[in-house]
Every structure is written in C-alpha cells, then in structure tokens.
C-alpha positions in Angstrom: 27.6 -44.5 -38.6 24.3 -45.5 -38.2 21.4 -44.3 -40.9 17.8 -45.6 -41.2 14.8 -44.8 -43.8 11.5 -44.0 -42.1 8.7 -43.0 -44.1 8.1 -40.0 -41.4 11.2 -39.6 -38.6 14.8 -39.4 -39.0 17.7 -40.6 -37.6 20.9 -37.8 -36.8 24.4 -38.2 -36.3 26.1 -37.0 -33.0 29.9 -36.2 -33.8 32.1 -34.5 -31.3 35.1 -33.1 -32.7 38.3 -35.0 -31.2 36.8 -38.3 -30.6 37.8 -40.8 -33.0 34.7 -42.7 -33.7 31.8 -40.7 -33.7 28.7 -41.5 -31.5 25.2 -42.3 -33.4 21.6 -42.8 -31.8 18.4 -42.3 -33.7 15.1 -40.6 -32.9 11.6 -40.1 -33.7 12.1 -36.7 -34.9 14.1 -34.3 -36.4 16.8 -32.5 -33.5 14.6 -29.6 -32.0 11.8 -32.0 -30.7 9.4 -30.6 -33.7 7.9 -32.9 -36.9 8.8 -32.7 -40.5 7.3 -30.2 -42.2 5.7 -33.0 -45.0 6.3 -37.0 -44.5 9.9 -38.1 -46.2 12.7 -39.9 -45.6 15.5 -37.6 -43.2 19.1 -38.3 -42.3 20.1 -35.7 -40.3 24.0 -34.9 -39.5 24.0 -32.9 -35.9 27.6 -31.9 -35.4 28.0 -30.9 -32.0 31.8 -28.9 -31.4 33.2 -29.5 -27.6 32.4 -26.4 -25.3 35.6 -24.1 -25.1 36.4 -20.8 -22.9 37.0 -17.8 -24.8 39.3 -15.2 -23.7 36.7 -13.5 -21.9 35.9 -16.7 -20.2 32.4 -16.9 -21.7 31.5 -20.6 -23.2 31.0 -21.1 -27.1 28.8 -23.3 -29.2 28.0 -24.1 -32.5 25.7 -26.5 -33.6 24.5 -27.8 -37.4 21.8 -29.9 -39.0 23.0 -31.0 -42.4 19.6 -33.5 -44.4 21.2 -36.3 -46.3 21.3 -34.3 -49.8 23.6 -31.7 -48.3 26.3 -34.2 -47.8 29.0 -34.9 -50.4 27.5 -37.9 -52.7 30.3 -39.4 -54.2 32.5 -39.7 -50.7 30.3 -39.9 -48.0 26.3 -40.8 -49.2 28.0 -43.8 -51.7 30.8 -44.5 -50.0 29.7 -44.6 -46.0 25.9 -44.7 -46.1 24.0 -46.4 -49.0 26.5 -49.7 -49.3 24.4 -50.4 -45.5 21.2 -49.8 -46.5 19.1 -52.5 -47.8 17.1 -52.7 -51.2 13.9 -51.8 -49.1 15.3 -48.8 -47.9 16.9 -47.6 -50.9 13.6 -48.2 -53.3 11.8 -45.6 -50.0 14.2 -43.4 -50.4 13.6 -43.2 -54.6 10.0 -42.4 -53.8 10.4 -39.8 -51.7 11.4 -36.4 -53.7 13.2 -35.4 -57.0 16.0 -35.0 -55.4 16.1 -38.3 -53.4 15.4 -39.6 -57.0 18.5 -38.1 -58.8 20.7 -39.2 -55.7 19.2 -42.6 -56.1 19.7 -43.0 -59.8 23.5 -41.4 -59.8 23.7 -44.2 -57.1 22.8 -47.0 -59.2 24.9 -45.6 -61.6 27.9 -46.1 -60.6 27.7 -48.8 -57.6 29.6 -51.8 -58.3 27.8 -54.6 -55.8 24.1 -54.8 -56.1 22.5 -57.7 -53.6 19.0 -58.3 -54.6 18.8 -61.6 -52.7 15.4 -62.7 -51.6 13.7 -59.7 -52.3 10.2 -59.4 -53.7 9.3 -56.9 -56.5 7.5 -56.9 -59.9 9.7 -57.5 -63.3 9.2 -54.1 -64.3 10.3 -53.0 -60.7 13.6 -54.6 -61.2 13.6 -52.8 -64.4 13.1 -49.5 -63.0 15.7 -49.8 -60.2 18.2 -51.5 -62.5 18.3 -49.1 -65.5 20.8 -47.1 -64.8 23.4 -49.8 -63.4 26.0 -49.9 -65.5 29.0 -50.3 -63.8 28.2 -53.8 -61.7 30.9 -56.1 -61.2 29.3 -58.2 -58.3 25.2 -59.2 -58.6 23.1 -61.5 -56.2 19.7 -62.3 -57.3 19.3 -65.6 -55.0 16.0 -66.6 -53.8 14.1 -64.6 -56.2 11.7 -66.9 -58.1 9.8 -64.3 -59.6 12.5 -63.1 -61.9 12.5 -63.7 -65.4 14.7 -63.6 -68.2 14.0 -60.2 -70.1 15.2 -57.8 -67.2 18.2 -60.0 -66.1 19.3 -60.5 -69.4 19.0 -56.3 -70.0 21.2 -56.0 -66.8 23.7 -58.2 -68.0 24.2 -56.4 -71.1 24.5 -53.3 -69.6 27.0 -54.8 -67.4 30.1 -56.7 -69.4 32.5 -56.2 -66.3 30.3 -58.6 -64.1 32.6 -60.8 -62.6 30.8 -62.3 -59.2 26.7 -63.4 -60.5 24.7 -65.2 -58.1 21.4 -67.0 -59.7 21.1 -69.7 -56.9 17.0 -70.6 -56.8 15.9 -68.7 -59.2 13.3 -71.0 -60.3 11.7 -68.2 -63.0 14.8 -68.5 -65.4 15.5 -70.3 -68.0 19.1 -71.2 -69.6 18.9 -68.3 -72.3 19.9 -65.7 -69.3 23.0 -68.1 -68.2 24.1 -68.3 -72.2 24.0 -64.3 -72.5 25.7 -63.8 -69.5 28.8 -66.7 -70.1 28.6 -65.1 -73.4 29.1 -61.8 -72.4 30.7 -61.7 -69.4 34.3 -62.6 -68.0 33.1 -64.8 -64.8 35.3 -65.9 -61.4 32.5 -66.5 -59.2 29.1 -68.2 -60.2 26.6 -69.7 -58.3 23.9 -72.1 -59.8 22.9 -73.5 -56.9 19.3 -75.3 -56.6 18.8 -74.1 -60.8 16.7 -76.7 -61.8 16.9 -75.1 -65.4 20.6 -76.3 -65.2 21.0 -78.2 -68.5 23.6 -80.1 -69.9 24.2 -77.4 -73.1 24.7 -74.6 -69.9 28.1 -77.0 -68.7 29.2 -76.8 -72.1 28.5 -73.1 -72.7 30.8 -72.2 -69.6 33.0 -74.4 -70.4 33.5 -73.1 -74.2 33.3 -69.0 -73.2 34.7 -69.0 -69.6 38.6 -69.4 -68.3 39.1 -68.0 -64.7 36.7 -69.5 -62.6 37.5 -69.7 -59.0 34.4 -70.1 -57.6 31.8 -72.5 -58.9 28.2 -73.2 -57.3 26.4 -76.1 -59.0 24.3 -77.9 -55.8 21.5 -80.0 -56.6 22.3 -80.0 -60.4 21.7 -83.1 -61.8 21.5 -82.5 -65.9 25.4 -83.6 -66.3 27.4 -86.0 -67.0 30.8 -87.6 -65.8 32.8 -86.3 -68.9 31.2 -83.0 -68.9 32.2 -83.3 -64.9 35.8 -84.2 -66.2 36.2 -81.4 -69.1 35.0 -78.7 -66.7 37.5 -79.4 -63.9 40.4 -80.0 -66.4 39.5 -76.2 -68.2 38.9 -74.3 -64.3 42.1 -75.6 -62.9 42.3 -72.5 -60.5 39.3 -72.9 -58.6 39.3 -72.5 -55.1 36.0 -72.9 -53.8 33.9 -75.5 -55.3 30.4 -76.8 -54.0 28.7 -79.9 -55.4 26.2 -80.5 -52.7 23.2 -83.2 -53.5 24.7 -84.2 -57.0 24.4 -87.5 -57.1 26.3 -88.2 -60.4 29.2 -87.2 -58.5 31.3 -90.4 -57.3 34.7 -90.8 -56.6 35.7 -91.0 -60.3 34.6 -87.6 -60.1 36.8 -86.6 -57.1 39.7 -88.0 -58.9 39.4 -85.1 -61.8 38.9 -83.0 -59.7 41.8 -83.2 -57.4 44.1 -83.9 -60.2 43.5 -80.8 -62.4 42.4 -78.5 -59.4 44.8 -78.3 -56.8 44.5 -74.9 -55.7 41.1 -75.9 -53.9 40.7 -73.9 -50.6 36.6 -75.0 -49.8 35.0 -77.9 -51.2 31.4 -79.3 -50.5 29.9 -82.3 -51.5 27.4 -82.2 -48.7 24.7 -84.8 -49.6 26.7 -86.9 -52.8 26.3 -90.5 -51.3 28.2 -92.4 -53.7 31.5 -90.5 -52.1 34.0 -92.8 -49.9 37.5 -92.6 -48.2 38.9 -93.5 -51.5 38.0 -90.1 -53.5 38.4 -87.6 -50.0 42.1 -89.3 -50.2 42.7 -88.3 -53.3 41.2 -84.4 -53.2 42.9 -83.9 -49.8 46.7 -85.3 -51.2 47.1 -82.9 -54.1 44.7 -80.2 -52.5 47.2 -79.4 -50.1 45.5 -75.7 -49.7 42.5 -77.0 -48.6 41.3 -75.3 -45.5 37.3 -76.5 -45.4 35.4 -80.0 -46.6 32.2 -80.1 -46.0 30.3 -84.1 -46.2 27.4 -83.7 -44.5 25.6 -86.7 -45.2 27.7 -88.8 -46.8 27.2 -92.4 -45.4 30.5 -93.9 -47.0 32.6 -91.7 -45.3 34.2 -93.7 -42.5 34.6 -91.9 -38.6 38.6 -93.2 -39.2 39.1 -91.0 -41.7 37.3 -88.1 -41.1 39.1 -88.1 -37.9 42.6 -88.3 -39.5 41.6 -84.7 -41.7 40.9 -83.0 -38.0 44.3 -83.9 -36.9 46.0 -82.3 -40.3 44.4 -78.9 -39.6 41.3 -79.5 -42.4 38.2 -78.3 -41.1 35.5 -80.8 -41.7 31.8 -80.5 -41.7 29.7 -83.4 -40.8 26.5 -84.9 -39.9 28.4 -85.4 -36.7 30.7 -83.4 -34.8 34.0 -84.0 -36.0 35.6 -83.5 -32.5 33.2 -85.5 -30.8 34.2 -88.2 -32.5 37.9 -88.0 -31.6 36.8 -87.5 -28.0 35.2 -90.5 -27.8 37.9 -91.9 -29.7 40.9 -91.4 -27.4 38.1 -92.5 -24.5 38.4 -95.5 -25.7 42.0 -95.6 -25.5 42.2 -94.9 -22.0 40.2 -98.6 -21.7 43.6 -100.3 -23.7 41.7 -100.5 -26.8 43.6 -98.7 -29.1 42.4 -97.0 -32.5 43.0 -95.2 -34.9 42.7 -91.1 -34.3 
C-alpha cells in the first residue's frame, strides 16, 4: 500500500477484489476529477469490485471512497500506514484537523518505534509530538544536534520499557540524559556513537545499572580507559554486535578482553583503531567463532596475509581495500611459481 501526505491532493487505493496484492497509484486529486472542498491532508481508499453478469445479463458495479479517518485505526491506519510515513508527514497530518489530531495522538500513544533521526524541530516541538509516547520500546534520535536534555530525559521517563536508544551525534546532550536513561531503563541495544559528551563516569554508569547488552555503539569515544574497556566486556558477555570505530585507546590488549569474555560476537568494527595487528584479530576471530562481519577499515597493522586467510573461513571483512582483490592478485602470483600465502 502506498499513502502520501500532501498539504492539498490525495493519494487513493485501487483494490480489486480477488487479486492478492492490491494495486496503488496516486493523483493530484480526489477520485471524481474535482478539488477538496478546503486544503488537508486525504488518503482515499477507492475499492473497485470486478464487473459480474447478473441473471438478467445486465453488468453491476459498486464503487467506494473511504478518507483515511474512516478506516479502522488500530489494524489498518497503525498497523499498515503510519509505521511508512516519515516524521514530516506525520507532524502535517497533526496540523491538519481535530480529528487528524486525535488519530495522531492515539498514534503516539501506543507506537512502540519512534525514528526521529536527523530531523530538525524546536525542543518544545519534540515536546509536543512526544507527550503522549508512552509505550516506546525502540527510539532513534541520531543526528539531531539541536536536542537537549529536558525533553529527552521527559521521554525517557515516560518510557521505562525502552530497550533499543540511539543517541549517536547528538552533540546538544550532556551525560545527565545517558545517567537517567541507564538508570531507568533495561537496555540491549545502545548507540553512543560520535558522543563527544562520552565521559568516563557514563562507562561506569552502564556498567553498574545495565546486564543484557547485545549491541553496543561507542565510535569515536575517547574518555575511557583500558580497565574500564576490560570491566565492560567482562559484565556484557552476550554481545553480539559491537562497534569501536576511531577509538584509539583500543589496542590489542583490548581485543584480548574482548574476545575472551564475549564470544557470542556476530559484528565487530574497529574501523579506524591503528594500534590493532594480526595478533589481537587472531585472538577475537578463535573464540568468536559466530562472527559473521569485521570491519578494519583503516587499520595499517593489519597485514593483506591475514586478512586474506578470514575470506577463506567464510568472515566477511571490510577493508580499505577489497578483500577479494587482494586474493585475486594473490593466486596471480601463483600462477608465476611464486607461491604465497592465500
């Protein structure tokens, strides 16, 4: 199903009964070729039945325009509609009447994933919008810089069953909303990435009120220290994916902790640590035997011999060069009697 907000036209639904998947195209008005009445925001359903004979052999038709307020909320509008639908489009749709309004607000009420990613709105805005969310177990506020700690940290306390939170460059924070929400929430997935405000008391918070971590984000952090490093991988022993990119604490000391205490790692990216070698990739990849994914982009240590020997055990590497390429070239060289290492 297809469904866009326009300030002015709508989009309807063509569904012919008997045809699995129902066919959608959108137009500048309203089905009869005539404008809205005022300017709003339309989705129109235009159910179409298939042509039959009646008994007196004349043809029959019926045909139905349903707006978007007619259509069951909880099973079809939440379910099958707003989940596609951007923040944009959503926050039109708010503006547009009363009753767009209450559909918008039981919305928010009870959706679970909110994805606020690189938008751009006022503090209060995000206020406004996020009042009523009370049942969110999966947030993404990535990218938005002009956040600030007063609305997030209301949003997390409305929301104790918040289990995925993504704060990746929010430059506008500070550590208070990370403390309230390790505090108050029961995390598996968090992503710090690029969080400058990163501090060494926000390891040990998560350390001290977290336990099932399976997916940790830390790039670019570099407030830490290798015994924090080593306490946090000893208490998250179930991680799977873990990404360290651009820490340049991180050596293969570090790795060694790691791979010892979390061997259910299925991703791992260290794209950018420079102090890495063969030595501490040998160690992850031995007792990681579930990992699927490595990525060390620029990591200089890293020999070609090695790398090559994780393509041919089934490990999917990233690297500043093509991992393939450089077996190619490798076994080319074999063909000339000199042999190496694949």
């Amino acid at each position: 199903m297809v469904c866009s907000v326009h300030p002015h036209h709508g989009v309807y639904l063509e569904r012919v009964p008997g045809v699995n998947a129902p066919a959608a195209r959108s137009v500048t008005r309203p089905p009869g070729g005539s404008e809205p009445d005022q300017p709003g925001c339309y989705c129109w359903l235009h159910a179409i039945q298939r042509t039959s004979h009646s008994p007196a052999g004349q043809k029959m038709s019926h045909r139905e325009s349903l707006q978007l307020l007619d259509l069951p909320w909880d099973d079809v509008v939440f379910q099958h509609i707003f989940p596609y639908l951007n923040v944009e489009d959503l926050c039109c749709l708010r503006e547009v009447s009363k009753g767009f309004q209450k559909l918008f607000i039981d919305y928010m009420s009870t959706c679970k994933k909110l994805d606020l990613s690189d938008c751009t709105m006022t503090n209060q805005y995000f206020q406004k919008i996020t009042e009523n969310c009370t049942n969110l177990q999966w947030l993404s506020v990535a990218k938005c810089s002009w956040l600030s700690d007063e609305p997030l940290i209301a949003l997390f306390n409305r929301n104790l069953h918040l289990h995925h939170v993504d704060l990746s460059a929010c430059s506008g924070l500070t550590s208070a909303a990370l403390q309230i929400l390790v505090i108050k929430c029961k995390l598996k997935a968090l992503l710090l990435a690029n969080c400058q405000w990163l501090s060494l008391d926000c390891w040990k918070a998560i350390i001290q009120h977290q336990s099932d971590l399976q997916h940790i984000s830390t790039a670019n952090s570099s407030d830490v220290d290798i015994q924090t490093l080593e306490q946090f991988f000893c208490k998250f022993s179930r991680l799977k994916v873990v990404e360290l990119d651009k820490m340049e604490l991180l050596t293969d000391v570090g790795l060694h902790h790691l791979a010892t205490n979390c061997t259910h790692i299925e991703t791992l990216s260290v794209a950018g640590c420079w102090k890495l070698t063969d030595s501490g990739l040998k160690k992850v990849v031995n007792h990681c035997l579930k990992l699927k994914l490595l990525n060390i982009q620029n990591c200089p240590r890293v020999t070609e011999k090695y790398l090559c020997s994780l393509c041919v055990r089934g490990i999917h590497v990233i690297s500043s060069c093509s991992v393939a390429y450089m077996v190619k070239r490798r076994k080319q060289v074999n063909y000339l009697g000199i042999n190496i290492q694949i």
